[in-house]
N, C-alpha and C positions, 0 to 999 in steps of 0.2 A: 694559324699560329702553330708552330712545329712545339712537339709533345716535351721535347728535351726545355724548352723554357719553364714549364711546368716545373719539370722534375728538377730543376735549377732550385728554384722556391723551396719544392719540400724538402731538398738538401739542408737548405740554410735554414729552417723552422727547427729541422732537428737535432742541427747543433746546439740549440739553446734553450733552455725551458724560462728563460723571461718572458715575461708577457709583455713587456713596451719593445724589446726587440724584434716580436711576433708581429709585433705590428707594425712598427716600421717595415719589416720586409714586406708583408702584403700591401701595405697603403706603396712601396717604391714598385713592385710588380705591377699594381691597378694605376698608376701615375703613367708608366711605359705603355700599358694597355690604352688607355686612354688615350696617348699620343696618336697611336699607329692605329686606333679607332677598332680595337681587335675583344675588346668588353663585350661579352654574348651569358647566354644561361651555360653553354657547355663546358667554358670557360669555369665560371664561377663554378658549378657544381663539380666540376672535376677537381679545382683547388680546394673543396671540403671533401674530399673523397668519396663524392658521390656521381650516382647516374641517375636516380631520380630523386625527386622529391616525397617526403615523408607521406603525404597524402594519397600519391598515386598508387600503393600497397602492392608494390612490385618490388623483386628481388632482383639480384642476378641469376640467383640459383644455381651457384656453383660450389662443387663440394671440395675440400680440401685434397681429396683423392684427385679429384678430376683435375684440378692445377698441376699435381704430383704428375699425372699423366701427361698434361700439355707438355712440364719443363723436358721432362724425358723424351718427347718427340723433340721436342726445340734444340736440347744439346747433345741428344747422343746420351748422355749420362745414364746409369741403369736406374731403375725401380729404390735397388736398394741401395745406390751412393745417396740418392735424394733422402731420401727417409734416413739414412743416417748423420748426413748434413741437417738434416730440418732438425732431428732428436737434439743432434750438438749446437746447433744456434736458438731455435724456438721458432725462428721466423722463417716462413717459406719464401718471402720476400730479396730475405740475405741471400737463402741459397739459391735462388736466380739469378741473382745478380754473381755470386761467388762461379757458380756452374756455366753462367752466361761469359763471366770473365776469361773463361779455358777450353769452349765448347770445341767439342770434335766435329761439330757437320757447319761449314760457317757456309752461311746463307750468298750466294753467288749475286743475287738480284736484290738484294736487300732496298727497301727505300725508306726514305728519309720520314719517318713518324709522324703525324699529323694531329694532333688535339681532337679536331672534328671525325677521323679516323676511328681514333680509339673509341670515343666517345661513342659513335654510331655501332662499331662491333661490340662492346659489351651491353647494350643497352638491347640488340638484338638476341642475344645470346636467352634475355627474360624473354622472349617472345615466341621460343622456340617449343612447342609441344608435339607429343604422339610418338612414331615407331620412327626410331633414329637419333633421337633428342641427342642421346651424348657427343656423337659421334659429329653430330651439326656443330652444337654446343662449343666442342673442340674445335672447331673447322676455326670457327671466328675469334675464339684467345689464340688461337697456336698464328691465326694471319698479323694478328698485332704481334705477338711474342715473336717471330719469326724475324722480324723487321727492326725487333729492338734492341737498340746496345746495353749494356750491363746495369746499367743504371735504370734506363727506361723498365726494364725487366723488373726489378725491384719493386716500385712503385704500380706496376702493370698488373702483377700479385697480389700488391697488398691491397689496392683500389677496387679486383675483383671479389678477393675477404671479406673487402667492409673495413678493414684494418691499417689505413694510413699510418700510424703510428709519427704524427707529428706535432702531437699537443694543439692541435689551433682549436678554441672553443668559440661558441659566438659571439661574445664578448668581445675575443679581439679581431674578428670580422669585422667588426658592428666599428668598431673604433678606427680601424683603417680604412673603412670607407669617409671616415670623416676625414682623416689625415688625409686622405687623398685627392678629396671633389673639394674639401674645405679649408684645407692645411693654412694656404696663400692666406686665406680670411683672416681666420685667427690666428698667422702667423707666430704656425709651431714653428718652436725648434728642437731637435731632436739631437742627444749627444749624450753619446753612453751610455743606453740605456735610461735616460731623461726626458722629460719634456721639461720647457722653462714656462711656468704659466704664475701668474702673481695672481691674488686674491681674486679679484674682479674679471680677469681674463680666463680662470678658471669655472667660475660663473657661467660665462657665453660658452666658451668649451661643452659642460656640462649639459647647456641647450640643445645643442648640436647634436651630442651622443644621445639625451633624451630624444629629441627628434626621428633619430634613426633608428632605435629603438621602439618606439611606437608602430613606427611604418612596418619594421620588423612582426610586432606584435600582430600587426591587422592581416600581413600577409605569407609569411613563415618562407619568403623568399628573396634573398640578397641581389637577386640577377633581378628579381621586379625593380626592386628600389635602386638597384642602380639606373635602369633605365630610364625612372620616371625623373632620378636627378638629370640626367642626362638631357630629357627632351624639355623637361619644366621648369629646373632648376631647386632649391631648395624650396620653395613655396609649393611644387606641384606636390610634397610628401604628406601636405596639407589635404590635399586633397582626392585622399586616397580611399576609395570603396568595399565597404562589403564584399563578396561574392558567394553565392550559392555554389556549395559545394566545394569551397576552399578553405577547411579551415582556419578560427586565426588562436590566439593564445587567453587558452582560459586564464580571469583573472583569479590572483591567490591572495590569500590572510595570513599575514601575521598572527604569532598565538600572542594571548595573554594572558594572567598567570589564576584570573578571575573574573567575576562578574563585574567588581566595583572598576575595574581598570580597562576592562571593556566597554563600559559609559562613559571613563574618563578619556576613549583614545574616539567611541564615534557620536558621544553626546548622547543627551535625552532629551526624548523617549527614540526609541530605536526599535528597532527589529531582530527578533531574538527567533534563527529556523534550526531546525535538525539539522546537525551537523551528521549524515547518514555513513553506515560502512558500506558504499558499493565503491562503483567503480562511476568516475564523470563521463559524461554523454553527450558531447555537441549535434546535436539533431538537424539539418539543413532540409528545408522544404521548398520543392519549388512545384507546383501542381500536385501530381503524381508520384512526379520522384523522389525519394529520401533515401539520404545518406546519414550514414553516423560514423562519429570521429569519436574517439578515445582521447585523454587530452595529451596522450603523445602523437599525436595527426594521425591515427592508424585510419583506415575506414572498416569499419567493422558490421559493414551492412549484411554484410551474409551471413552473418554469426548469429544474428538476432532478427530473424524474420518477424516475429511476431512484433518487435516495437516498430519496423517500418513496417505493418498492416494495420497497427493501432495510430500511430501517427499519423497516415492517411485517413482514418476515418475520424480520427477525437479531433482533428487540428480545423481550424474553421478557416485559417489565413490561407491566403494564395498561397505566399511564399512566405519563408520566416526561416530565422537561425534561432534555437532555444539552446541555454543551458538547462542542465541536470544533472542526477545522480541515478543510476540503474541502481538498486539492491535485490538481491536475491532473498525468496521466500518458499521456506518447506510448503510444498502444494497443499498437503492433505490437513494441516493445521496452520495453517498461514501465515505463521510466527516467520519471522527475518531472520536470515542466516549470516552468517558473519562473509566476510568478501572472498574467503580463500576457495571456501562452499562452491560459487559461479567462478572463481576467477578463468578454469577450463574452457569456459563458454567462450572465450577471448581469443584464444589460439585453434578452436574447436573447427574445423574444416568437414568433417565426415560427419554423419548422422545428427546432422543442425538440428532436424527436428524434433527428434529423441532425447538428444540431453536440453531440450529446451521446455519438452514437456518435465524431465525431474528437474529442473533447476529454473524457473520463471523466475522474471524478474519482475521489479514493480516501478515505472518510471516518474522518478518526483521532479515538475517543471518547478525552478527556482529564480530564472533570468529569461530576460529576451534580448536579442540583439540586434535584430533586423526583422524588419518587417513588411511584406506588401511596396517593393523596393525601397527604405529608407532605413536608415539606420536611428536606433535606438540607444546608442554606444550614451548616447552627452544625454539624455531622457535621464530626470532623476529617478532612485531607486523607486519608492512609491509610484511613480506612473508605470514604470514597467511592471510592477505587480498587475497594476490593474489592468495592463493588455492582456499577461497572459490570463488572468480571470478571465478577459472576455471571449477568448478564443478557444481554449481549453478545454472539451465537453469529458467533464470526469468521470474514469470509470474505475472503479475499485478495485486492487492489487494488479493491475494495466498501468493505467495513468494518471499521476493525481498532482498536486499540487504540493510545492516541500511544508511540512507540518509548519507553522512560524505563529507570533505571538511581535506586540508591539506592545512596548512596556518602560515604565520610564519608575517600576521601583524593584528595587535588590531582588528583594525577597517573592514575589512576582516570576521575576528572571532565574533565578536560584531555583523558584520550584519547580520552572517547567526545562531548565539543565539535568533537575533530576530526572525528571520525566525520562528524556533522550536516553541518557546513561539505562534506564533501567528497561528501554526498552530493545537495547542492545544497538544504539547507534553509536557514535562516538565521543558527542559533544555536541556544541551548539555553534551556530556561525552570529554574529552581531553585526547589522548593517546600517549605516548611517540612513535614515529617508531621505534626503537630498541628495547623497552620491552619485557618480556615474559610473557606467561603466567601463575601467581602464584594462585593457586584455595585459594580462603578465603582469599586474604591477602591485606589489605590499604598500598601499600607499596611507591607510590607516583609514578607508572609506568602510571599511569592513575588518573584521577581526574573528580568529575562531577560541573556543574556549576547550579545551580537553584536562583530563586527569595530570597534574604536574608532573608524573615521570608517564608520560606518553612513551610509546616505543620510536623506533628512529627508522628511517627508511634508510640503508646502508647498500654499496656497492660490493662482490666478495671481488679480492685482486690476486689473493693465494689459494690454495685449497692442499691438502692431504689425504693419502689413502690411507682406510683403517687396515687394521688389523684383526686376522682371524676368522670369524664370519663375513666380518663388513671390508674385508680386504679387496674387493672391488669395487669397491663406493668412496670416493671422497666424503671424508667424516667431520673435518676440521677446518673451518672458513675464514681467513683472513678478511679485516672488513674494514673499508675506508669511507670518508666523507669529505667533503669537499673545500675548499678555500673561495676566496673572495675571486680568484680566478679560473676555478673552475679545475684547479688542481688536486688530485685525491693526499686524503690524509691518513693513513691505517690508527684504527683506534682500537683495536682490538680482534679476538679471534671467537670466534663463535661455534662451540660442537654439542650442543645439544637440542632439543625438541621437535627434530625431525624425527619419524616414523621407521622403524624396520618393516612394516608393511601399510604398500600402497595405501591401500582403502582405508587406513586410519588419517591419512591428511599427507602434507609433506612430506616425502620422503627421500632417505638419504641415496636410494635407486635414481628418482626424479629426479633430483638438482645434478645427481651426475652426469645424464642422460644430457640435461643443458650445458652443462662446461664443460663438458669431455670436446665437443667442435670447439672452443673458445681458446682449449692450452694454448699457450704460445710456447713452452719451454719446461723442461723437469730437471730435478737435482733432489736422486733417492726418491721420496714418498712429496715428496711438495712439488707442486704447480705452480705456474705461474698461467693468469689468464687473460682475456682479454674484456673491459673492464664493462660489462656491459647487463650480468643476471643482477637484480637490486631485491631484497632482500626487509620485511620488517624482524626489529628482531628489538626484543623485552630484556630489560637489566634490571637488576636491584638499583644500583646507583653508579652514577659517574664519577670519576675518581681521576686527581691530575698523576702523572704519569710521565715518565720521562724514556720508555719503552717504544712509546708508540710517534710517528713524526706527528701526528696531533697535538701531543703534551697528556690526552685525556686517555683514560681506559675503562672500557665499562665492567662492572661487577656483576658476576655471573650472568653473562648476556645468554640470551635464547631464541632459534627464531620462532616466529609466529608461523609468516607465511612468506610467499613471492609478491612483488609489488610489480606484474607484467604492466600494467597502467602507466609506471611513472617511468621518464624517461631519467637520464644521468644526471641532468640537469637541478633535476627535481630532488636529488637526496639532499637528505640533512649539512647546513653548512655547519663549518667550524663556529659562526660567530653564534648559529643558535644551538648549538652542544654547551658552549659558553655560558650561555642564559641558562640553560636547562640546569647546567653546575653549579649555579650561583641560585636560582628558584629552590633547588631539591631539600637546602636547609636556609635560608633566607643570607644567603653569603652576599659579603659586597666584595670580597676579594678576586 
């Protein structure tokens, strides 16, 4: 597939910020594909702006400088017309395309762009280490940039970022695969930004996108499900497996506002665990080997030796996929530290075994998901307890089992919520005994309980330098949350409770040190970034607002900590900032 069809697509995504037109384009893209039989993984990933997959915990590893140097060999252009182009646009993307559009050295041999091309050179480019690195590194962006017309150049840029800049979330992936392989079935119609679907036809619809979704959930990859539609049809997403060492989507809970409405949403007698403050921990075992996954698919097995040495030795099963929660514990009093404490541990690459002697963690097994080749996913709640009891040899502040109670009266469930709170975890989770388990899904089989003005996990999308001392530190953080499609909403701006010095926790040095690579653009003391550091951050109260594109603004916000665990995806939506505003004084409005 020549690379210019591509860059056709992300053209037209980012004239529009609809989300059914988003989709129509990709489902009429994947329909053409499918004709000329040109559906592959390099394909799909490169129309999410990606070269690998979240799991594989590979980068490109290329610095915005080292772009700046490719474009400079590519046109001729100096050091400093780029950089002063990039300052006046934001995106080094445009000014490729803008510098690519006027280049003084034009390529005498140029060829014709390949998809498979590109795909193979930037994906080498991660593989490259030792004495030369840049200079290789360069060799293989400047053979594709070299070849590329103005356009391709853009997109060549921002692909190697990380930074597509074309709104498609996987939502409307997920949806144009259905439009695409399914469309004729349910004979959509699509016009104007519509689909025409009547009560009952939106039903099966509905089936369909669940469907895809699920297979989504099990496998955290669009180019698998497309192929098993392909060779199996709609039935083969039925029958889709486990694997060791691929993560799939932890499941999540809905909050509720109490106990009593926590038995009303998963019944009684129920299961009442530590809701803990760490970080979640998908463990994959298969003899010898363990991996662990973050629940944004990171593999984070180097960071934490000691849980894959305790895992080998406490786990009894062959093979097996465990949920959990890692929380960190002060060594020398054993008492549990709150998550911002370890959150280091996460991105920690040098002296693993140093900061893992001050910072242990203590691992609580809470689910099982597979086991001894079979899946445990449709296993009611109760039985899966009782595997990992069986397999689990516990060892105290190592690995244990998540604290839980099964109780079917208030006050019971009330005393042991205090319990949690006062032992500095979060809350409590409630689980139905009969439920399964559904990866990614709030489906009301489970439920968590926290304090009614919980903090919010927020995205920052602006930022500001201070003044005077802190005039090198972005001080002032614009903060969004999300819509029902995955589009940000600013709800307000956030400048206090980070640290003037490090060693007192957050600080306003740190967070700059993360968004300073992320600017896309300045005007005076404000940023603009790229939307990706998330953020908890503690208010007085919620307050509607006609300032912010949310409607809502919070009252004297503050952050806590960094939320490096949860992916974009994962922050707080519109609809439950909503609840939170109507919960905080018992509002129906």
């Amino acid at each position: 597939m020549k690379y210019r069809s591509l860059v056709d697509v992300y053209e037209k995504l980012g004239t529009t910020s609809k989300r059914l037109e988003k989709t129509h384009i990709i489902s009429e893209f994947l329909k053409k594909c499918i004709k000329e039989n040109e559906v592959n993984e390099k394909v799909i990933l490169l129309l999410q702006g990606k070269i690998f997959h979240p799991w594989e915990n590979t980068e490109i590893g290329v610095a915005q400088k080292l772009m700046v140097k490719s474009i400079n060999i590519c046109t001729g252009s100096s050091t400093s017309e780029i950089e002063a182009e990039w300052k006046k646009t934001g995106d080094l993307g445009i000014v490729a395309h803008n510098l690519f559009s006027k280049k003084k050295q034009a390529s005498l041999f140029a060829k014709e762009l390949l998809v498979s091309k590109v795909y193979s050179n930037l994906r080498r480019v991660s593989e490259i280490e030792g004495k030369g690195t840049v200079d290789t590194k360069m060799q293989y962006i400047t053979e594709v940039l070299i070849n590329a017309n103005p356009l391709e150049a853009k997109y060549i840029v921002r692909t190697v970022l990380g930074d597509l800049r074309i709104g498609l979330g996987k939502g409307t992936f997920r949806d144009a695969i259905v439009w695409a392989y399914f469309g004729e079935e349910l004979q959509l119609k699509y016009s104007e930004g519509n689909i025409e679907l009547d009560n009952d036809e939106r039903k099966i619809y509905n089936q369909f996108v669940d469907e895809i979704q699920h297979a989504y959930d099990l496998t955290n990859d669009f180019s698998e499900i497309i192929e098993i539609i392909k060779e199996k049809g709609r039935d083969g997403l039925k029958d889709i497996s486990l694997t060791i060492g691929k993560p799939i989507n932890a499941m999540l809970f809905q909050k509720v506002k109490n106990i009593r409405e926590a038995f009303e949403t998963v019944g009684r007698p129920c299961a009442f665990e530590f809701k803990y403050d760490g970080f979640r921990l998908q463990i994959h075992k298969e003899d010898d080997k363990v991996t662990l996954f973050t629940r944004r698919l990171e593999d984070v097995s180097a960071q934490f030796p000691e849980v894959v040495k305790i895992i080998k030795e406490n786990i009894s099963a062959k093979s097996c996929i465990l949920d959990s929660e890692a929380v960190g514990f002060e060594p020398n009093t054993k008492k549990y530290l709150p998550f911002q404490k370890v959150s280091q541990r996460i991105r920690r690459k040098y002296d693993v075994e140093r900061i893992a002697e001050e910072f242990p963690v203590e691992v609580n097994i809470f689910d099982i998901l597979y086991i001894d080749g079979k899946s445990t996913l449709d296993l009611p709640y109760k039985k899966r307890r009782e595997l990992i009891e069986e397999i689990v040899q516990i060892l105290d502040k190592n690995i244990v089992l998540s604290k839980r109670i099964v109780a079917d009266d208030e006050k019971v469930a009330e005393k042991f919520y205090k319990e949690s709170l006062e032992s500095g975890q979060e809350g409590v989770m409630a689980k139905n005994l009969d439920s399964v388990y559904k990866p990614g899904s709030r489906v009301g089989f489970g439920v968590k309980i926290k304090p009614v003005m919980e903090p919010l996990d927020l995205v920052i999308v602006t930022a500001e330098y201070g003044e005077g001392k802190r005039s090198g530190w972005l001080t002032s953080f614009s903060l969004a949350c999300r819509d029902e499609n995955d589009d940000l909403l600013e709800i307000g701006k956030a400048s206090t409770g980070l640290k003037e010095l490090e060693a007192a926790g957050l600080s306003f040095k740190e967070l700059t040190e993360l968004l300073k690579p992320l600017i896309n653009s300045s005007k005076g003391k404000e940023v603009t970034v790229t939307p990706k550091i998330i953020i908890e951050v503690a208010y007085e109260e919620i307050q509607k607002s006609p300032t912010y594109s949310s409607g809502y603004a919070l009252r004297f916000p503050r952050v806590l900590r960094l939320r490096e665990e949860k992916a974009i995806e994962e922050i707080n939506s519109i609809s439950e900032i909503e609840n939170l505003y109507k919960m905080q004084r018992g509002r129906s409005d």
